[in-house]
N, C-alpha and C positions, 0 to 999 in steps of 0.2 A: 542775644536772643535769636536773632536771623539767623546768624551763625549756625546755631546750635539743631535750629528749623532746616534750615538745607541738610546740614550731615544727618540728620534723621531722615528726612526725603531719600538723602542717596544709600543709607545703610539700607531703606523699605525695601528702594529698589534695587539693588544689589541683591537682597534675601529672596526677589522675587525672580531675579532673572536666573539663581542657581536652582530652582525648585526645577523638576521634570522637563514638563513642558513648555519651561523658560528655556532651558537648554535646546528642547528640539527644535524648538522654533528661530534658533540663536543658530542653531549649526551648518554649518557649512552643506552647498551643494550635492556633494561628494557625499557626505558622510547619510543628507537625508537620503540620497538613492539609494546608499545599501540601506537604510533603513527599512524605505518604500519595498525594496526588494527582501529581503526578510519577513516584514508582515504580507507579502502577499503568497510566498511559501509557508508560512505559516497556515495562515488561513484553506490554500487550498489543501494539506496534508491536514486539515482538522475535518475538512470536507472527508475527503478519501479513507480518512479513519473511521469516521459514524456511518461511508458508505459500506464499505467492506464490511466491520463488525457487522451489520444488521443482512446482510449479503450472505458472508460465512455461515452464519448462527442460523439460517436458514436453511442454506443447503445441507448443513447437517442435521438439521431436524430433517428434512425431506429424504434426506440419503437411509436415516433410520425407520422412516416410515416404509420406504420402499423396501429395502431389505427386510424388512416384518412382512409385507405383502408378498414379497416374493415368496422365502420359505413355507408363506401359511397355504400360497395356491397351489393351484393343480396342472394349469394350465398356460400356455406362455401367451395368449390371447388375448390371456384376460388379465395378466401382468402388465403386457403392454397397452389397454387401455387405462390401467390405473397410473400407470407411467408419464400419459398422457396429462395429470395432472399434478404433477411433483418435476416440472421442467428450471427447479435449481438445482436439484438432486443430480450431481456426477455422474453417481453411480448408476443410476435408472435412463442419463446418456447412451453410458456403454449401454445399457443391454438394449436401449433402442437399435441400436449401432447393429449387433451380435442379430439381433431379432431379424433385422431388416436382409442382412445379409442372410444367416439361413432363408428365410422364404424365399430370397430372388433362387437360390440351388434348389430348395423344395420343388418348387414352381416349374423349373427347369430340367425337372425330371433327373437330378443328380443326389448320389446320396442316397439310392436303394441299394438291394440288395444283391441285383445284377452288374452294378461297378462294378470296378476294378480296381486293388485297393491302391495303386496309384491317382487313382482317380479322388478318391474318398479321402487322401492324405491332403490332396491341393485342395480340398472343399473346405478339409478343419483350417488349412493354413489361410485361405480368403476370409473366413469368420475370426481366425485371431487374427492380422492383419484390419480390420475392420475393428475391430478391440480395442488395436493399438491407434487406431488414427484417433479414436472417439477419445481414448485416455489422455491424448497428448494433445486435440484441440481444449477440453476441458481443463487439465493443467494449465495451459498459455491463457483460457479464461477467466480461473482462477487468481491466477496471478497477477490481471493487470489492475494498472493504479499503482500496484505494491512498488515497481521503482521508481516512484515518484520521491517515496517515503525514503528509501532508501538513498535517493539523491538529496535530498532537505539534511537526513541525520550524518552525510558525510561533508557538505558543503555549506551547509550555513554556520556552524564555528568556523571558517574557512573566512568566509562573506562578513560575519561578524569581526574576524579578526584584523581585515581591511580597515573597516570601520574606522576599527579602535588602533590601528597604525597613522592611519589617515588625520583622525583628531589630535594624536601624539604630536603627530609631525606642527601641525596647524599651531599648538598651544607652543612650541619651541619658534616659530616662528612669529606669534604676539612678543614672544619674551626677547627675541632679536629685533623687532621694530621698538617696543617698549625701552628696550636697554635696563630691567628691572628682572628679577625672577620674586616677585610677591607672590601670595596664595593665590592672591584676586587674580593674577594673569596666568596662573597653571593650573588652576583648580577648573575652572569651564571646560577648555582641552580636553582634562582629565576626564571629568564627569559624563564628559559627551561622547568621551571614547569608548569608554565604561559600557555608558547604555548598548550602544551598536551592540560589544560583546555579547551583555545579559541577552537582548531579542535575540540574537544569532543561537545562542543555549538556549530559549525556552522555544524557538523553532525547532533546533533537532532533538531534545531530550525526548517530548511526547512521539516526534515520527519514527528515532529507533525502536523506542518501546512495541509501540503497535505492527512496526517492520517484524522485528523478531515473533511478536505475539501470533500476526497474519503467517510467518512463513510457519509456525509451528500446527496453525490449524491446517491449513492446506497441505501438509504432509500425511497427515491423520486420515483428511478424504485422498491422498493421491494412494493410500496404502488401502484405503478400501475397496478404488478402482480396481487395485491391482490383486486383490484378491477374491474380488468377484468375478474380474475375469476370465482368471482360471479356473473358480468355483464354475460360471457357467459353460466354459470350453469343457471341462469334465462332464458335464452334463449332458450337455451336444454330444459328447463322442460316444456318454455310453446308450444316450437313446436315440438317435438319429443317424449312427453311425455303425 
């Protein structure tokens, strides 16, 4: 009856220590670091994912609002105070950009009709020039965070696969102090290598997705920039120039 009482006590716990968090708690050093290091890439590319989504979806609402305000006005005046209120909008960047730059030559007495049309070609080239700086600080604004995500979904199967080398190596070395190769002494190894793996995949599965998702919106507004800027260089040339 004792007997019988003990190998029930050690089958409980035996049942107890292969469950999850028997395991984690069981495993080695090594293997909880990459762990540790996993969930905390994890957690911040889940950060950077609800921050951007709500970030992006934003500025393309604000980029479509602007672009309706712009067409419907008359005036660039009065564009750029509405501008003033749509400061996730890209697009309404650059024309701050364009804006600011035409007035300083306005202002400057350049750009009438007593130029010289040397004169008048360097003025359209300082307002696109000024286009391009707005388009390409915007881009790099756009973008950041995003290689974060793209570091998580190339390197955490990477991290994870450590892991799971690591526990390998560990359960072969119980089974050489042991001098026995049973379930009971490869199966923990096993299971603990396992996990690293799985958190290393459910670290990068979500941060490619939103990697890819994020670079395909930000192309959508970099193509808006880029054709508003020519839309308003056209504009500038045929009426201010």
């Amino acid at each position: 009856m004792d007997a019988l009482f003990v190998n029930l006590v050690t089958a409980t716990a035996s049942a107890d220590e292969m469950t999850i968090s028997g395991l984690l708690l069981k495993a080695t050093p090594v293997v909880k670091g990459v762990l540790l290091v996993l969930v905390v890439m994890s957690l911040v590319s889940w950060y950077i994912i609800v921050y951007k989504a709500a970030y992006l979806r934003r500025a393309a609402g604000e980029t479509s609002l602007f672009l309706e305000t712009f067409w419907q006005s008359k005036r660039l005046d009065e564009i750029y105070q509405a501008s003033e209120e749509l400061k996730r909008s890209p697009v309404s960047q650059v024309f701050r950009a364009g804006y600011i730059e035409l007035t300083k030559l306005k202002s400057g007495g350049t750009g009438v009709d007593g130029d010289t049309m040397h004169t008048q070609l360097n003025d359209i080239e300082n307002i696109e020039r000024a286009l391009r700086r707005a388009q390409s600080a915007e881009v790099v604004h756009l973008e950041a965070l995003t290689p974060f995500l793209a570091t998580t979904a190339s390197a955490a199967p990477f991290v994870g696969l450590f892991g799971t080398v690591w526990g390998i190596m560990s359960s072969f070395l119980n089974i050489a102090k042991e001098g026995n190769a049973t379930l009971m002494t490869v199966a923990p190894g096993i299971a603990e290598a396992l996990i690293a793996t799985a958190i290393g995949l459910v670290a990068a599965i979500p941060a490619v997705m939103a990697f890819n998702f994020f670079v395909n919106k930000i192309r959508v507004l970099e193509a808006d920039m880029e054709n508003f800027g020519n839309d308003f260089l056209n504009i500038v040339k045929r009426h201010f120039f």
